[in-house]
N, C-alpha and C positions, 0 to 999 in steps of 0.2 A: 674425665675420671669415670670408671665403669662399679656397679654397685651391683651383685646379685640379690633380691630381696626374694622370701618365698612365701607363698600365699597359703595362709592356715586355713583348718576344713571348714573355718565359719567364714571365709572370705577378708579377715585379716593379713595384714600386712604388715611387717617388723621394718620401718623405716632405718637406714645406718644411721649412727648420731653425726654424722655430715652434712645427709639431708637435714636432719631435724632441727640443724641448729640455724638454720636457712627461713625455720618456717615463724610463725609469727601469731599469735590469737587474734582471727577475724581476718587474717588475710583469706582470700579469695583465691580460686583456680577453675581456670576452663579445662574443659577434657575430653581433649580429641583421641579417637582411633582413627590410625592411619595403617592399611593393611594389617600389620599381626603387631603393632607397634601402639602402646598407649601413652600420651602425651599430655602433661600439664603446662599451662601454661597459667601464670600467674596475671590475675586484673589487675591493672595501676590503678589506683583511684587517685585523686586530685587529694593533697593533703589542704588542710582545713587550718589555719593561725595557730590553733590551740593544738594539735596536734605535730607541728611543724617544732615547735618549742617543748613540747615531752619529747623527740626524740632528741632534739639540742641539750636538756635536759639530761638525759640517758647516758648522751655520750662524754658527760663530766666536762672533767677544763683541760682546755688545750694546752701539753707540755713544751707547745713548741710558740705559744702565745708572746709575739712581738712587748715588749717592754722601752718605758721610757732611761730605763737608768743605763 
């Protein structure tokens, strides 16, 4: 999928809400230039017990959750 974004006079950027709904608070990104091309690349970080369960958390309950009856 291609996205044209354009870069305002103070060096902003108007992300599409496709990227943004992608992005995360406190996620991380590396940033390459490669020839005329700028590339993010997003850091994995190791998830942590308490963190592993907020997102299990987040994602509510499963409607597809195996039952006994």
């Amino acid at each position: 999928m291609d996205f044209v974004i354009k870069v305002m006079p103070k060096g902003e950027i108007e992300l599409p809400d496709e990227i943004k709904a992608q992005l995360r608070p406190g996620d991380e990104y590396q940033v390459f230039l490669i020839e005329n091309s700028i590339v993010l690349k997003k850091i994995q970080k190791e998830l942590d017990i308490k963190e592993w369960f907020r997102r299990i958390e987040e994602l509510g309950p499963d409607p597809n959750q195996p039952t006994l009856e």
